[in-house]
BALO-91307 format. One record per residue: residue number from 1; residue in one letter; x, y, z of N, C-alpha, C, O in turn. Coordinates in nm, 3 decimals, m for minus. Atoms other than C-alpha are relative to their C-alpha. Example, Ala and Ser with C-alpha at 12.3 -4.5 7.8 and 13.67 -1.06 7.14 Angstrom:
ATOM   resi   resn       nxx       nyy       nzz      caxx      cayy      cazz       cxx       cyy       czz       oxx       oyy       ozz
ATOM      1      A     0.089    m0.119     0.000     1.230    m0.450     0.780     0.090     0.120     0.000     0.194     0.118     0.066
ATOM      2      S    m0.082    m0.119    m0.006     1.367    m0.106     0.714    m0.077     0.109     0.073    m0.026     0.220     0.090
END
This chain:
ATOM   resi   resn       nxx       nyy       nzz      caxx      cayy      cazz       cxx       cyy       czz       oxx       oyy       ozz
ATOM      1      X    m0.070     0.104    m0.068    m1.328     1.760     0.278    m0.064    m0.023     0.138    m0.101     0.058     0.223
ATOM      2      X     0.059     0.050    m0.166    m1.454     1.582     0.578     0.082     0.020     0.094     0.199     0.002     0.060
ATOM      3      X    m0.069    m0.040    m0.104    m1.323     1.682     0.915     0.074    m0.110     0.018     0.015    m0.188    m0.057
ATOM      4      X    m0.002     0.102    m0.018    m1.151     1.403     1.003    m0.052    m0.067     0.143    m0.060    m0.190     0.132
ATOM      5      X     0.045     0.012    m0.121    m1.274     1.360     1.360    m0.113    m0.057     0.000    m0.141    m0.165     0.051
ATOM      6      X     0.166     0.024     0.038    m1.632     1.364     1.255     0.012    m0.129    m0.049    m0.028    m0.228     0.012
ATOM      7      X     0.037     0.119     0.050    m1.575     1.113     0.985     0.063    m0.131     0.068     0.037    m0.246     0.033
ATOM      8      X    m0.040     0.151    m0.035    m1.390     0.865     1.184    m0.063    m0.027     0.158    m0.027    m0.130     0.214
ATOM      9      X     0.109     0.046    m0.020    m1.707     0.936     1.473    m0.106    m0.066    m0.036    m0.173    m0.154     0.018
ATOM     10      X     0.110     0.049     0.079    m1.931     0.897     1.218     0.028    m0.205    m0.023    m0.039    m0.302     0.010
ATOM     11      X    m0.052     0.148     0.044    m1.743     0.558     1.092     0.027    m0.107     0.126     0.038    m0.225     0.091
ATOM     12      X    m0.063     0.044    m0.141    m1.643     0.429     1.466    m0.094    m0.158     0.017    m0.061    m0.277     0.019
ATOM     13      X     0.145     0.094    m0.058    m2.005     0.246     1.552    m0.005    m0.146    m0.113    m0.043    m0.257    m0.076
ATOM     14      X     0.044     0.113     0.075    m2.003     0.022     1.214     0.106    m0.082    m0.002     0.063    m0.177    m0.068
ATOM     15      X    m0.071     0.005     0.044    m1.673    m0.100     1.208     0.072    m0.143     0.114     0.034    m0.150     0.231
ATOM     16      X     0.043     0.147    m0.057    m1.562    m0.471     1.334     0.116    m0.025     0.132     0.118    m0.105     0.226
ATOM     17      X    m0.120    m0.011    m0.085    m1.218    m0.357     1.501     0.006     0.070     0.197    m0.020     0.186     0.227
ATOM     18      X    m0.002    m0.059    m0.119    m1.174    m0.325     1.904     0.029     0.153     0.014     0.134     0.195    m0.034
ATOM     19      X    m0.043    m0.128    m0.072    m1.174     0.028     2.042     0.169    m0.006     0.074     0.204    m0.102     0.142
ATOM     20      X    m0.145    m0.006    m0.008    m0.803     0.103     2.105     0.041     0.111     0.126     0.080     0.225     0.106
ATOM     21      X     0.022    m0.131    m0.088    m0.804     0.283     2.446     0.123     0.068     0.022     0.121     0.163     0.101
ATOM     22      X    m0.143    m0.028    m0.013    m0.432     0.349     2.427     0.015     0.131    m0.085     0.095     0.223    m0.074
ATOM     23      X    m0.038    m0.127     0.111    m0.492     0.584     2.135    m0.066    m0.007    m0.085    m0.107    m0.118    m0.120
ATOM     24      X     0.102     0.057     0.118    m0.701     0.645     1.861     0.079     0.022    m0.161     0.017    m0.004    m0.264
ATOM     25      X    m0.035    m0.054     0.132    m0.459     0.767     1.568     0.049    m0.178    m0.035     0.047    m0.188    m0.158
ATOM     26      X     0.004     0.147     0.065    m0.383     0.336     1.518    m0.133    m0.028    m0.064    m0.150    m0.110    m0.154
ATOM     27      X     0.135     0.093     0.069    m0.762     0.305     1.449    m0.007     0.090    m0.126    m0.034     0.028    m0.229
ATOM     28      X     0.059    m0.099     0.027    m0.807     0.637     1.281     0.117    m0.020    m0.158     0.074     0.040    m0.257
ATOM     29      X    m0.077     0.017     0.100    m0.535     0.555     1.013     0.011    m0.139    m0.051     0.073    m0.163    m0.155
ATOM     30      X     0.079     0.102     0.090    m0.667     0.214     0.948    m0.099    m0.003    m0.025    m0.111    m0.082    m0.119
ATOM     31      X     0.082     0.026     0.072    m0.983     0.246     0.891     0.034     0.102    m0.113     0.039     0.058    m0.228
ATOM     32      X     0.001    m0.055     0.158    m0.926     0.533     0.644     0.064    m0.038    m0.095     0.023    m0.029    m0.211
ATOM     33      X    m0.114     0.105     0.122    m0.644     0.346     0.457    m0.148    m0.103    m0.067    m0.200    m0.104    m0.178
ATOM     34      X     0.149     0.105     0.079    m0.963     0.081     0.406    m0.068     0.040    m0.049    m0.097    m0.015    m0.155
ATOM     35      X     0.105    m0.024     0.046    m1.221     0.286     0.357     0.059     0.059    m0.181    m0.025     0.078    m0.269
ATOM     36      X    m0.034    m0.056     0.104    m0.997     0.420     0.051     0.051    m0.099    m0.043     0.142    m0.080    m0.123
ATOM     37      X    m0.055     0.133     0.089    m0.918     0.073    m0.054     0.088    m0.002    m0.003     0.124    m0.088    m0.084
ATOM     38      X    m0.178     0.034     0.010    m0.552     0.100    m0.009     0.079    m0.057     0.065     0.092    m0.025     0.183
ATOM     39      X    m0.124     0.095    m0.087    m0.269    m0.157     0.085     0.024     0.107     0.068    m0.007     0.226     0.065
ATOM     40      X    m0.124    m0.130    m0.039    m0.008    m0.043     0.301     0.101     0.019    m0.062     0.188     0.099    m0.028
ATOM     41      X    m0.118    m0.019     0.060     0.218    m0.108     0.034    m0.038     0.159    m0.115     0.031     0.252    m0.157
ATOM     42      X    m0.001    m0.111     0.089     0.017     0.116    m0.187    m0.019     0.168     0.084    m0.035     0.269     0.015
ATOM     43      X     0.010    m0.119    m0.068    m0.009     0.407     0.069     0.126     0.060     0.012     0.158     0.179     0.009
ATOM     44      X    m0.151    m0.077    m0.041     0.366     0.393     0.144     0.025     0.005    m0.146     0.147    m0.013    m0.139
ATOM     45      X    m0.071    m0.022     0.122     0.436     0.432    m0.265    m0.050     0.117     0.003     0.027     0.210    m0.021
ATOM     46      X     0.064    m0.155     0.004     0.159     0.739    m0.230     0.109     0.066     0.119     0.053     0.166     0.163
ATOM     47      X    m0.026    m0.054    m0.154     0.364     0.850     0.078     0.160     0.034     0.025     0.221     0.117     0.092
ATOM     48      X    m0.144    m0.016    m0.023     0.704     0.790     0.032     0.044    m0.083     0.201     0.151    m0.088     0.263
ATOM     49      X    m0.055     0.046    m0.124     0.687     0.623     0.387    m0.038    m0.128    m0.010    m0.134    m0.181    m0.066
ATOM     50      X    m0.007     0.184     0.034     0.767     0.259     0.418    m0.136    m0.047     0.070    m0.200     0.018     0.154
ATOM     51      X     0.123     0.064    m0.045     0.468    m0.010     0.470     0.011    m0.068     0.118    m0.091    m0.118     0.164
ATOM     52      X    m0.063     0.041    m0.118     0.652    m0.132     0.770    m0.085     0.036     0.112    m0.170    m0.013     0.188
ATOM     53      X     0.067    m0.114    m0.118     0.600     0.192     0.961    m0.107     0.038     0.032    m0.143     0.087     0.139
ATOM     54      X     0.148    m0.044    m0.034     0.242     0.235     0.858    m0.024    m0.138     0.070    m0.123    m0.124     0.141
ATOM     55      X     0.069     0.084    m0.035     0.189    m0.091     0.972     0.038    m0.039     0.159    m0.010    m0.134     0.221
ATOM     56      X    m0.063    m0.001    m0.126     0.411    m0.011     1.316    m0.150     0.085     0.057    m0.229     0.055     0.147
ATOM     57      X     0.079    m0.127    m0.050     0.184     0.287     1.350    m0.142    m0.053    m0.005    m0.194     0.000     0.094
ATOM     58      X     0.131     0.038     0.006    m0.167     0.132     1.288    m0.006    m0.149     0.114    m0.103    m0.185     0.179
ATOM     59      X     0.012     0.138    m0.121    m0.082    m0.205     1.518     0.062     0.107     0.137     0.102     0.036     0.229
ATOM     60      X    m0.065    m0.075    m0.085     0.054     0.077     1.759     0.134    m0.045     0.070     0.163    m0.036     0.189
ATOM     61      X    m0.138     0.107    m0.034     0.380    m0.111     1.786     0.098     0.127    m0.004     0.219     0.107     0.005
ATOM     62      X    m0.179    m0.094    m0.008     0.601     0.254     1.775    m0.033     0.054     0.136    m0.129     0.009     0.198
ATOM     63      X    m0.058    m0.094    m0.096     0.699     0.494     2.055    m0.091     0.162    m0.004    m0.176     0.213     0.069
ATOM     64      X     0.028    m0.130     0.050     0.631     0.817     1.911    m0.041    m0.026    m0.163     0.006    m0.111    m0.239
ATOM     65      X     0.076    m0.042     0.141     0.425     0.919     1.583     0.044     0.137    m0.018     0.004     0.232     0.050
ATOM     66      X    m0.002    m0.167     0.055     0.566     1.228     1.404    m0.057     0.013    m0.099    m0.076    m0.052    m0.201
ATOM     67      X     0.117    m0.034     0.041     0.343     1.448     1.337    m0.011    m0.009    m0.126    m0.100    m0.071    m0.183
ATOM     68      X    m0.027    m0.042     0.200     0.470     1.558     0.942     0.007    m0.145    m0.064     0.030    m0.148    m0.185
ATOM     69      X     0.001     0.139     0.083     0.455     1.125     0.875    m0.173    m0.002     0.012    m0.236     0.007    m0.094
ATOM     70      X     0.126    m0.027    m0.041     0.104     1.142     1.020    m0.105     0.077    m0.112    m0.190     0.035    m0.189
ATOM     71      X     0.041    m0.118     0.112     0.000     1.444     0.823     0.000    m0.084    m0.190    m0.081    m0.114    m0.278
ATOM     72      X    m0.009     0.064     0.139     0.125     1.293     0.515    m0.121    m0.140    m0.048    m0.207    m0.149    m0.135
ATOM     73      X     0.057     0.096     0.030    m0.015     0.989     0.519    m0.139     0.024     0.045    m0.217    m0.061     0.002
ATOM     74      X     0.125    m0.058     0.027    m0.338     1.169     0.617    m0.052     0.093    m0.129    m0.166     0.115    m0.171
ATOM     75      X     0.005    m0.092     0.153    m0.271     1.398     0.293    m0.045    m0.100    m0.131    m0.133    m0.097    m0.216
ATOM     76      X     0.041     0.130     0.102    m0.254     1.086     0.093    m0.145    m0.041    m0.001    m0.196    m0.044    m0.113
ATOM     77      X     0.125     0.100    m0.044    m0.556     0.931     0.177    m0.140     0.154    m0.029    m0.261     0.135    m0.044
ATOM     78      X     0.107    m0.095     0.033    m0.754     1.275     0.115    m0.095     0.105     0.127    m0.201     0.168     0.128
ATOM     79      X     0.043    m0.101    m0.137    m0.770     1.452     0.483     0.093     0.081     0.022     0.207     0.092    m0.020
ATOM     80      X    m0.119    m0.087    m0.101    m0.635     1.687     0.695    m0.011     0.028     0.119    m0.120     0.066     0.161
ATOM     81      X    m0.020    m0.025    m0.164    m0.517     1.727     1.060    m0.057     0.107    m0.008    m0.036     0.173    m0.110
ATOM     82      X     0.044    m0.057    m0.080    m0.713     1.947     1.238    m0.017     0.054     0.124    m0.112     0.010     0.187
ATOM     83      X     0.052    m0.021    m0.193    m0.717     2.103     1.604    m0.123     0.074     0.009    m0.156     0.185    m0.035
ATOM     84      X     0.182    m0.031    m0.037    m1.077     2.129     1.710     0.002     0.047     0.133     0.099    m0.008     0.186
ATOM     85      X    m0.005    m0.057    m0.097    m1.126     2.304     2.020    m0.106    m0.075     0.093    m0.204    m0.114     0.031
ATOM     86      X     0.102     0.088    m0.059    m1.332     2.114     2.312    m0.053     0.111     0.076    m0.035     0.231     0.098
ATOM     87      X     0.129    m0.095    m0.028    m1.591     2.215     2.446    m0.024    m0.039     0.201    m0.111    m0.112     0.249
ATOM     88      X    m0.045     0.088    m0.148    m1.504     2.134     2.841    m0.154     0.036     0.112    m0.160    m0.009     0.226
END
């Protein structure tokens, strides 16, 4: 499985959508929804979480992101959260 960090460095440079300086888990959970070809209707049937919310959470239109909806809908899609340690 790809880190996810890496692959959504790796993916960052080709990709047609503004940099999101507010946050990166809106970009980082649309492009992988795309790159895996999936609505948001078909992510929230994989997910059990409505297409609403993914689509609150990817236009960054919520408040707070919890984490275990996050996770999931990173499970779906074929990743996993990670804490990477920086390198300061």
């Amino acid at each position: 499985m790809i880190p996810l960090l890496i692959f959504w460095m790796t993916l960052r440079p080709i990709m047609k959508r503004p940099i999101n300086p507010a946050g990166v888990w809106p970009d980082i959970l649309f492009d992988i929804r795309r790159e895996r070809g999936l609505t948001r209707k078909g992510l929230a049937q994989l997910t059990g979480i409505s297409s609403n919310t993914i689509e609150n959470y990817e236009n960054n239109n919520t408040v707070s992101r919890e984490l275990h909806r996050v996770e999931a809908l990173l499970d779906a899609m074929g990743y996993d959260l990670e804490a990477i340690k920086r390198e300061d």
